[in-house]
Each structure stands twice: as C-alpha cells, then as structure tokens.
N, C-alpha and C positions, 0 to 999 in steps of 0.2 A: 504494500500500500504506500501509496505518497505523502507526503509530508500534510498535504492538502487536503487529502483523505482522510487522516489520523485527526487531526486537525477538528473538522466537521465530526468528527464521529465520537468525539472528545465534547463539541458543544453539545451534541444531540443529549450525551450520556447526562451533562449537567442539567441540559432541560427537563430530561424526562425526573430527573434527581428530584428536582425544583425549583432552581435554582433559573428564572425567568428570565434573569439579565443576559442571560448567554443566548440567548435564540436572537438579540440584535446580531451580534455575530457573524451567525447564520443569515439575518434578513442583507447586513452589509454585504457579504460574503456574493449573491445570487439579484442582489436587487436589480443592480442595470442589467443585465444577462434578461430577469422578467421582463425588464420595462422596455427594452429592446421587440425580445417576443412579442408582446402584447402588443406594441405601438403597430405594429404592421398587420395586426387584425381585427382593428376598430377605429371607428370612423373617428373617435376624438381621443387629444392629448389627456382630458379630464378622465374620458371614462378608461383611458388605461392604467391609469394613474389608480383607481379605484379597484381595477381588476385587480391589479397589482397586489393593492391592499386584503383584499378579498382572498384574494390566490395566499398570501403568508399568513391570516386566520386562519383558513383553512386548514393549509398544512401544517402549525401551530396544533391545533386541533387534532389531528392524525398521524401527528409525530411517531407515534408508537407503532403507527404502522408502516411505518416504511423497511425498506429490505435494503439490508446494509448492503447487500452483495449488487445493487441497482446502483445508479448514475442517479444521485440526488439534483441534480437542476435539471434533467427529465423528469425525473417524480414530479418535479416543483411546475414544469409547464405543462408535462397530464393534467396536472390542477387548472393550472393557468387556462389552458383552452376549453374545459368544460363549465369554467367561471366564466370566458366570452362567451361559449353557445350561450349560457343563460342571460348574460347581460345583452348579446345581441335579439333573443329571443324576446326579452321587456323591452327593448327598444322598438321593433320592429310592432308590439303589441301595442304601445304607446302612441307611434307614429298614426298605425290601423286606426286606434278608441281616436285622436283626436281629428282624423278625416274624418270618420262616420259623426262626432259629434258635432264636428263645424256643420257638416250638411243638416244633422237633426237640429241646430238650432238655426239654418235659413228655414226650413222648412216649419219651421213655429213660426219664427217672426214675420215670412212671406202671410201664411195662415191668419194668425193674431191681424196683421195688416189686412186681408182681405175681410176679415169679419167685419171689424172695424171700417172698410170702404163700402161695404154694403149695408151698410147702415145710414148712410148717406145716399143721396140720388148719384147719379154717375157723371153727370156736370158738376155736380160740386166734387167727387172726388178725382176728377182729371186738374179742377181748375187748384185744389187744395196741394194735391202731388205737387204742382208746374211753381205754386208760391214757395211750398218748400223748396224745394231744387234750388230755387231764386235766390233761398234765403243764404245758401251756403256759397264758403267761398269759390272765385270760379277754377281754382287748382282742384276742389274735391267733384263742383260738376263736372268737370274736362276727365275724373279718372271713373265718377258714375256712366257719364258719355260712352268710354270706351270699352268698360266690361257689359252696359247693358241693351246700347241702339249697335256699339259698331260688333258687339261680338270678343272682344280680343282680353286671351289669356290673360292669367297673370305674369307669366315672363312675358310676353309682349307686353303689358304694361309698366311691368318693372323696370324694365330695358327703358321705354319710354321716360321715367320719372326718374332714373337712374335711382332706384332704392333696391332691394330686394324682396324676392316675392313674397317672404313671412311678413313686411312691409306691407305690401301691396293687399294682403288676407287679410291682416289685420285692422288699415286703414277702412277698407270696405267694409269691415264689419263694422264697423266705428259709425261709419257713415251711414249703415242703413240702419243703427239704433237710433242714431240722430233723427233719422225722416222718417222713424216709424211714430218718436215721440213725440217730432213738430206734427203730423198727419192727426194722432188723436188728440194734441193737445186745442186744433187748430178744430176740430170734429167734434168737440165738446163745447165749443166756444160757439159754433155755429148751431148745434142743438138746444143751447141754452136760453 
C-alpha cells in the first residue's frame, strides 16, 4: 500500500473510532477531484457545489461500509453520481411543476378575466381592455403587442428587448395581473 493509502485508511480508522475531526482530512484529501467530477455533470456551479456536499454526508454516513481493498475517490463519485441523478431528477421535476403551473395560473387569470368581461356588455369590455392597454406604459404595450396581435415567442421577444426570456415570462405575467386588476377595478366602477 502507498503512503497515500495508509494515510486515508488511518483517517477512516479515526473516524469510525470517533474521532470527527479526521474525516476533514478525508473531505480535503478528494474535494476538488468531486468538484471537478460533479462540475461536468450539472448545469450549475451552485448545484455542484451542493452535490459535493451531499456526496461527503453521504459517504460520512456509510463510512463503514466501504471496502478497503476499493479505490476510495471511486467509492466517493458512485456516490457522487447517484446524488446528481437525484438532484438532476428534482431539477428536471421543478422545471416540469413550474411550466404546468405558469400555464394553470394563465388559465385562471385568462378564466377569472373572462367571467368578469361577461359580466359586462361586450362594448364596454372591448372599450375597458383598449383604456387599460392605454393606461400602461408604451414599453409594456409594444411587448403585450408582440406576444398577443403579432404572435412572437418569448426568445423573439427577448432578443427584441434585449433581457432574457425568465425576463420576458415574468414581465408578462406582471402585466396581465396589472390589466386583469385595472379591467375589474374599472368593471366595478362602471357597475356601481
């Protein structure tokens, strides 16, 4: 065995002892070697940083079971890469839940709006939408303009306003809670 091996197998024997402080050691010993691995199979510097973390509890955790006669910084990225499957797995699950939820909440607000416009005659709620519109500035009607008469994406409007398209989903959401509240505020005022 190596000097390097005796070494590591000397911290393990302290940790398993009890002896806690010795597994920094260990985390020094393999840390960049993880952070290396991990950094090339996850889309961000944070979340390797976390796997990282995650990957030396872990194996903290299951110290006892590792096999001497094994390559410990293989032990350590087996870990490593079944802590990305799962973190790319809740990423990927996150990403999913919050497309379907931006859609479930157009699909209120569009609804909520429509109830609320048919409550009203259909001149008043063309003429009420067009004062709203009016009311806003003409930066946010030029980017209503463009996702709802011309059609165009949010990278093409992105592109357009030079922001990004989390930017661009965000604004627009912005904006049709803005005109859904000037519409019944403006809807209430005229029933009254």
């Amino acid at each position: 065995m190596s000097q390097d091996t005796d070494s590591l197998h000397a911290a393990i024997d302290r940790v398993l002892a009890g002896e806690k402080d010795a597994y920094a050691e260990i985390v020094e010993a393999h840390q960049d070697m993880l952070l290396a691995f991990a950094a090339f199979r996850v889309p961000d510097g944070d979340l390797a940083d976390e796997v990282v973390h995650q990957t030396f509890i872990r194996a903290y955790e299951q110290l006892e079971q590792f096999q001497r006669d094994k390559d410990f910084g293989q032990w350590l990225r087996t870990i490593c890469k079944y802590m990305i499957m799962a973190e790319l797995k809740k990423f990927s699950a996150d990403a999913y839940n919050r497309k379907n939820y931006g859609e479930h909440i157009r699909v209120v607000l569009a609804h909520s709006a429509e109830e609320a416009l048919e409550s009203c005659g259909e001149s008043d709620t063309a003429r009420i939408l067009s004062e709203c519109m009016k009311a806003l500035p003409e930066r946010s009607q030029s980017m209503l303009q463009m996702k709802y008469e011309e059609k165009l994406s949010a990278s093409e409007i992105s592109e357009h306003f030079g922001q990004s398209e989390g930017w661009v989903a965000t604004t627009l959401f912005r904006l049709r809670n803005e005109l859904k509240r000037c519409v019944e505020q403006r809807m209430k005022a005229a029933s009254a």
